[in-house]
N, C-alpha and C positions, 0 to 999 in steps of 0.2 A: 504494500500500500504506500503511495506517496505521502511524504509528510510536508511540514511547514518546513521544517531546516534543507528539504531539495530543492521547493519552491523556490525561498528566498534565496538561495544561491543562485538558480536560474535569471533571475530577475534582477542582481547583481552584474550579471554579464549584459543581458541584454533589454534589461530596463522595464516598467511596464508598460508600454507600448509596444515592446516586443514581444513580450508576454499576451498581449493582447493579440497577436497578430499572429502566433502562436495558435492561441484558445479556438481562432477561426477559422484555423487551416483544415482544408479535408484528405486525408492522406490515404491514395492505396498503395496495399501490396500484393504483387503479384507472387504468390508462391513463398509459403509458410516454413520455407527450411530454416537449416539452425543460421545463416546470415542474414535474412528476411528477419526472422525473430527478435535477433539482436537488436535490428536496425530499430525496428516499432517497438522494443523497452524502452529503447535510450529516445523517442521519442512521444511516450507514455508517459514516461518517470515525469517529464517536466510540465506535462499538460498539454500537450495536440489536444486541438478540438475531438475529431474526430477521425478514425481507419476504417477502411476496408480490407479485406484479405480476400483477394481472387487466387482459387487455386482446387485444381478437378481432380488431385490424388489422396489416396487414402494414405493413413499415418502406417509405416513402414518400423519392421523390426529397426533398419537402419537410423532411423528419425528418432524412436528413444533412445539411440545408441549416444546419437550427436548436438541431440536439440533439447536444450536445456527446460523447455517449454511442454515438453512431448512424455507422457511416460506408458507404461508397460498397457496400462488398461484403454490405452488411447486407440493403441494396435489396429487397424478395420476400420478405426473411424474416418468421415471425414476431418482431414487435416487442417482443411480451413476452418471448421466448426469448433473442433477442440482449442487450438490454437487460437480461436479470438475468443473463446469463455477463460482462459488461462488468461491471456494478457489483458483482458477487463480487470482483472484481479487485482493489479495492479495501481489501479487510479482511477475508483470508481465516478471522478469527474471526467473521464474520457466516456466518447461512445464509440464501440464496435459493431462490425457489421461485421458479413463475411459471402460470397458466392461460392458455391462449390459446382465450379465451372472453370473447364482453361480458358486461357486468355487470347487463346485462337479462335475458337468457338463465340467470343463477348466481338472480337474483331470481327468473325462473321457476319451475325447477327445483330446486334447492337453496338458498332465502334463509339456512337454518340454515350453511351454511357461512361468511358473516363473521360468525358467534357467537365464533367461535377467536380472533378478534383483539382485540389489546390497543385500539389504534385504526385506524381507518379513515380514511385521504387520499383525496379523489376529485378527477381531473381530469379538461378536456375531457366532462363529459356534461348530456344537454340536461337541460332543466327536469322533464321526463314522468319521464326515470329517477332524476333526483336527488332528488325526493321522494320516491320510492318508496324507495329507500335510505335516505334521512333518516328516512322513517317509520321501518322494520324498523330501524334501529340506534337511535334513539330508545327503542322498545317494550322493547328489549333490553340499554339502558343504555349504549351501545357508543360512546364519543366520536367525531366525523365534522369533519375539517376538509376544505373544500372548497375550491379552489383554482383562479384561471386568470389568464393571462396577455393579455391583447388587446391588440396592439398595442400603445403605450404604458403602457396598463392596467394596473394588478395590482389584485386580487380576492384578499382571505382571509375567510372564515367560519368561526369555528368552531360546532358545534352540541353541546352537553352537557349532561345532566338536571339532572347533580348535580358541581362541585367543587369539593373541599376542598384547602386549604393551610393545613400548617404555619409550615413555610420559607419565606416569601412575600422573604424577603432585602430588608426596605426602603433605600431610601436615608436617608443624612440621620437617622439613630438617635439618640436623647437616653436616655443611660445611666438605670438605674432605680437611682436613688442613696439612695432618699428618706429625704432631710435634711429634708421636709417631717413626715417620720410618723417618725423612727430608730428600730429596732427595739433591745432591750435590750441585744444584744451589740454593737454599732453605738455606744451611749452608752455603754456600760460602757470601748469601749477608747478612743474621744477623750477621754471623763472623765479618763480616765490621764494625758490633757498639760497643763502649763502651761506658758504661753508665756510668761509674765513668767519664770518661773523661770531658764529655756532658755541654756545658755551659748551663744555666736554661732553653731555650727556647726549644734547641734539645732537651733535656732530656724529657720535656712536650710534645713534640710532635713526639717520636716514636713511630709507631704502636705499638699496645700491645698485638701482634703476635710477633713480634718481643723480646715483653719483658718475656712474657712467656717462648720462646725458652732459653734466655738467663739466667734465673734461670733453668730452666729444669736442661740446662746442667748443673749448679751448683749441682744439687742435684744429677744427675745420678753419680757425681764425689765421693759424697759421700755415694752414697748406691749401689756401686759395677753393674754402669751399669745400673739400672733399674731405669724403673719412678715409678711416686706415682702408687699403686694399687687400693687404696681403698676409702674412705671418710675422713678419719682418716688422711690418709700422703697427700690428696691432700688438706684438707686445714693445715695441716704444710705447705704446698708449699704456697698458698695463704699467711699466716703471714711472711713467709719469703720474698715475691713480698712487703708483704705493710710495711713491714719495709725498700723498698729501695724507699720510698717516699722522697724528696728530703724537707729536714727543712730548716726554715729560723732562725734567731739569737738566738731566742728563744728557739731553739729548738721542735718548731709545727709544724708536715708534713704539705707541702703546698696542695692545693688543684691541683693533676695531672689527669686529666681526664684519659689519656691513664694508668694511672698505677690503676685507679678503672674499668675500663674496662678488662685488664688484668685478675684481680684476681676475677670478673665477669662470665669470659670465661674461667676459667682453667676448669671447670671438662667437656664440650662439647669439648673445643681444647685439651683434651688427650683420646680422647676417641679411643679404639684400632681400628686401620684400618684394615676389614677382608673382604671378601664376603660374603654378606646376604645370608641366607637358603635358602632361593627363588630364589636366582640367579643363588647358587651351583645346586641345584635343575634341574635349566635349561641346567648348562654345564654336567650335568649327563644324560639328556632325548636323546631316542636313535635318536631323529629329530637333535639333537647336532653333536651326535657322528658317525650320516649315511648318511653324506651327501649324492645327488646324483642330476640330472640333473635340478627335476623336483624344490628343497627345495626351502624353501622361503628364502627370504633375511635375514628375523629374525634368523634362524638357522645357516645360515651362516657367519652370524656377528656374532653369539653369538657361534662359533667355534672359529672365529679370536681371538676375546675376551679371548678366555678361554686358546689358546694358549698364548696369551699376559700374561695372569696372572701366567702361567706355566713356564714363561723365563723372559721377562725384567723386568713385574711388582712384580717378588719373591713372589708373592701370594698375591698381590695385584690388583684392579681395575683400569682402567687407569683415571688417575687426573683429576676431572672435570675443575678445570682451575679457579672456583673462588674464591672472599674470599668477606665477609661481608665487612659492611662500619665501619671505626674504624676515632679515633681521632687523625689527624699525617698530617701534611705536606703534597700539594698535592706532593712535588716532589717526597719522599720518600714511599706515600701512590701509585702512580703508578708506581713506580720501582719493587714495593711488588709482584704489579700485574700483572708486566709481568713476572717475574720470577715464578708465576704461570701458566700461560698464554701459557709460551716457553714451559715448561715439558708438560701441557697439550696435544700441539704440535706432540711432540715429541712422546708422546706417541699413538695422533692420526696415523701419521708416523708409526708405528711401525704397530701397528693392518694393518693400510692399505694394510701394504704390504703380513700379513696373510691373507685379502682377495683377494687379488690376486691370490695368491697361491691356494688358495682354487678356486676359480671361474675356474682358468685353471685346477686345476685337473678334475673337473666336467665339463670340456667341455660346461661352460656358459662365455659368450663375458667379456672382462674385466671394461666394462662400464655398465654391469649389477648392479651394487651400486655404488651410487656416494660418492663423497668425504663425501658432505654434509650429507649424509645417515650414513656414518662412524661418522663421528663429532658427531654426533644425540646421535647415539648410543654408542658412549664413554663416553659422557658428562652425561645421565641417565643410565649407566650400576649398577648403584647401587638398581638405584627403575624399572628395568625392570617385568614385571606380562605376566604369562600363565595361561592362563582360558578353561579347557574342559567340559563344561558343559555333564551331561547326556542324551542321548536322553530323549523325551517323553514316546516311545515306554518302556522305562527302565522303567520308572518311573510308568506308568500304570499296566505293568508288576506285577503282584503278586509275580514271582519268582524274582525281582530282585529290586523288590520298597522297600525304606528305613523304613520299616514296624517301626521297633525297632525305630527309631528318631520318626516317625511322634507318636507312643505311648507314648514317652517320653515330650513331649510337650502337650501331652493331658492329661496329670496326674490332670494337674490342669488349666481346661477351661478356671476360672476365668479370669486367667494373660497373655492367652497366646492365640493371635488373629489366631492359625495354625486350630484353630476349624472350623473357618469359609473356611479353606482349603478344609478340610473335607466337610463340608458341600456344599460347592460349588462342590464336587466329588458327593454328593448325588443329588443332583440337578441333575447333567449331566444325573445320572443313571433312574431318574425319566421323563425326557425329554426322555429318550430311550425307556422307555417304555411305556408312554404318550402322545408321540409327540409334547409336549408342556411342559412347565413351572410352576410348582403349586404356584398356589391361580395368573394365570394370568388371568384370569377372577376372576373379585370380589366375583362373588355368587358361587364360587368354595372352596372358601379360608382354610373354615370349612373343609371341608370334603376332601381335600390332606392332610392336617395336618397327616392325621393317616399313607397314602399314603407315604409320603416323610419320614415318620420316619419307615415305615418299608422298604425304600431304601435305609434309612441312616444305618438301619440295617443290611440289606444285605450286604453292602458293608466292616463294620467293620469285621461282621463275614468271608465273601471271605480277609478278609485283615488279617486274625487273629487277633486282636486288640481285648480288652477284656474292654476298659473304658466306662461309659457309660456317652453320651453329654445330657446336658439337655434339657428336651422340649422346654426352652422358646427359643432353637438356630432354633430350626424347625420351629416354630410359627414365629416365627423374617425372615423367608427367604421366606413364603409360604405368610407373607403379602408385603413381597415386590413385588411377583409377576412377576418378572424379569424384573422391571422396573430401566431407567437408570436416575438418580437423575442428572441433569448438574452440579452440584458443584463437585459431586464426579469425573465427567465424567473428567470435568477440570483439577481436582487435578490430574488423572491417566494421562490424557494425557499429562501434563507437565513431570509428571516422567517416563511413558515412552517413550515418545521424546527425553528428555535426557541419557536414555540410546540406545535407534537408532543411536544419535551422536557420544556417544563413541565409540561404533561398528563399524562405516562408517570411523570416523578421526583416529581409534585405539589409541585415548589420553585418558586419566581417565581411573578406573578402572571400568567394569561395573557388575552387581548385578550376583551372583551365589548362586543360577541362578532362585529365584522364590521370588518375594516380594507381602506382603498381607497387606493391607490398612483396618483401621478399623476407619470408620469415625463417627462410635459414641463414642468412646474416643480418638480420633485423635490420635491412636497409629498405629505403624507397626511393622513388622518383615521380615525381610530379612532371609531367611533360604534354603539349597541345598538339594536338593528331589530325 
């Protein structure tokens, strides 16, 4: 059962609106094995709206063996049935469904039925159905991550037309200070100090934003206007900060925390303030520049945005509004802050009202984005990410599959886990013409070996690729048998769960758009196919 301490961790990470966004997703799964399972705990445990489990086989000696959801009396039944009363169990604010039908047969007959879902998880299915799916959700905008577990193996793909992030949550963030550009209110209140003046205490305890600006300027007086460049004049700037340490009779600077902080922070607070590639990138795509009735919200902020940085921001982002924690007086240390705060504002303000503008020219209600939605996207306009994944269809594609990469990663087997890409493509190709799996049957094992390496050959050669993989990758796949190992199962399902969340809450950035798990040297690769 979920409790309050998973909750709020959840919501920790991805805040309540993510959580919201979350509670309203509708999730299927194709096919109830032990990494299908996995994937729908880890995305139970936190509170998905709601799952489906599409899946037309009955639970298998093997399925208790492997699937941690599955046990002995489940044996005969259907798989999909037992498996969503089990994982209700779980979080009984979740709801489960289940069909107990393949997902060939739903293609058949009903393909309009995964139109309802937020996204689509597919396990366990061959090649023939999973493009057929891949297409229909493709055509229908419908994100599809694809998943399996082989023996050692893990497999993630995601497949998506179109995605946007606001919240991309980077690592490693350099505060938007700019002590390069200071906006009026920004000068008007460091103007306010003097440091020579300062009896000991002040002096100790001005922010050391403050103190940087106030040599800055010193320097710019001196070098005709400009700041330090380079490594070289910014630590000139730095010996010139720590010679205005304040000595006592002696003549030994005292110990001033805000002025070792200062000179700590000068080369991140001068860092030039511009628009990231990626962002320019965005106000350049024609989703930016076409608006029209049907566009997303992200496009359309990210117009307001791009006019913002075209007029009042003079070619800047609008100000995220905060500043780090420094050593200073609370009065003075929050005075800093709203003078951050107000321009922030202001600047909010300003976009706002190029949304508007833009919402009435496209004949969309002027409550189509809320404030908060603007705020969102002012405050993260620096780490905003577009992700268009290739389809499948591209990807299988002879004429338009990344032939050249996937060769270039096969130069050298050894290092580089994109082999067992491959070979899980031979795989497919041997199940298509097999109807089965090599070496899943044990007294078979021997005798695919020759089998799977000349479909592993067939395939290189239809792919042009000229490397040749070693035997012991064929022998290593044909004794796995297409068995699903639970540890591995585990491992995939926690990672791809986590990328189903990003998807659903559009926070973090997620994998583009095909990650490979090699769980006999615990390495991966993240690589775009």
């Amino acid at each position: 059962m979920i409790t309050a301490k998973t909750l709020s961790k959840a919501k920790r990470l991805w805040g309540d609106h993510g959580q919201s966004a979350l509670e309203g997703a509708k999730v299927c799964l194709i096919n109830a094995t032990a990494t299908g399972t996995e994937i729908l705990k880890n995305l139970i445990l936190p509170g998905v709206g709601s799952f489906t489990i599409i899946d037309g086989k009955r639970v298998s000696g093997e399925d208790v063996g492997n699937n941690f959801f599955l046990d002995q009396t489940s044996i005969g039944k259907s798989r999909a049935q037992v498996a969503t009363e089990l994982m209700q169990e779980l979080n009984a604010d979740v709801s489960g469904d289940f069909v107990d039908e393949t997902a060939d047969n739903l293609l058949d007959n009903s393909p309009e039925f995964f139109n309802k879902f937020t996204i689509v998880v597919a396990t366990s299915l061959s090649e023939k159905i999973l493009l057929r799916l891949a297409s229909h959700l493709w055509d229908n905008e419908i994100p599809l991550i694809i998943c399996r577990s082989y023996g050692f193996i893990g497999y993630v793909r995601l497949v998506v037309r179109e995605h946007t992030v606001i919240e991309s949550h980077p690592d490693n963030v350099h505060e938007d200070l700019r002590l390069d550009r200071p906006f009026p209110a920004l000068v008007e209140f460091c103007d306010s100090f003097n440091l020579d003046t300062m009896n000991k205490k002040e002096h100790s305890h001005t922010p050391w934003l403050v103190i940087i600006y106030k040599y800055l300027e010193k320097w710019k007086q001196q070098h005709n206007g400009e700041s330090p460049k380079n490594y070289k004049e910014k630590n000139q700037l730095k010996e010139t900060i720590r010679e205005g340490f304040r000595k006592n009779e002696d003549g030994v600077p005292e110990d001033e925390e805000n002025f070792d902080e200062a000179i700590k922070n000068v080369n991140t607070a001068l860092l030039a303030t511009k628009v990231p590639t990626v962002v320019e990138a965005i106000f350049s795509d024609s989703s930016t520049n076409k608006l029209h009735f049907e566009s997303k919200p992200f496009w359309i902020l990210a117009q307001a945005v791009k006019e913002f940085v075209h007029n009042e921001g003079k070619g800047a982002l609008p100000l995220r509004g905060s500043i780090p924690d420094m050593t200073a007086d609370s009065e003075r240390y929050i005075q800093l802050q709203n003078v951050y705060r107000q321009q922030a504002k202001l600047d909010v303000d300003a976009v706002s009202n190029y949304v508007q503008n833009l919402l009435e020219s496209i004949g969309r209600p002027q409550d189509n984005i809320t404030e908060k939605d603007i705020r969102a996207f002012c405050k993260n306009a620096s780490f905003l990410c577009l992700l268009r994944s290739r389809s499948l269809e591209q990807e299988y594609d002879v004429s338009s599959a990344k032939i050249a990469d996937i060769a270039m990663h096969l130069e050298d087997t050894d290092d580089d886990d994109l082999v067992f890409y491959v070979m899980l493509r031979a795989v497919d190709r041997f199940f298509t013409e097999y109807n089965r799996y090599p070496g899943y049957d044990m007294d078979t094992v021997e005798s695919d070996i020759p089998k799977l390496k000349t479909c592993l050959s067939k395939w290189l050669q239809e792919y042009g690729i000229n490397q040749n993989i070693k035997d012991e990758y064929v022998h290593e796949l044909c004794r796995y048998g297409a068995c699903e190992l639970h540890s591995v199962a585990a491992y995939i399902g926690g990672a791809a769960a986590q990328e189903v969340i990003k998807v659903i809450t559009s926070q973090f950035v997620p994998i583009n758009n095909t990650y490979i798990y090699n769980g006999m040297k615990q390495t991966s690769l993240t690589v775009e196919l």
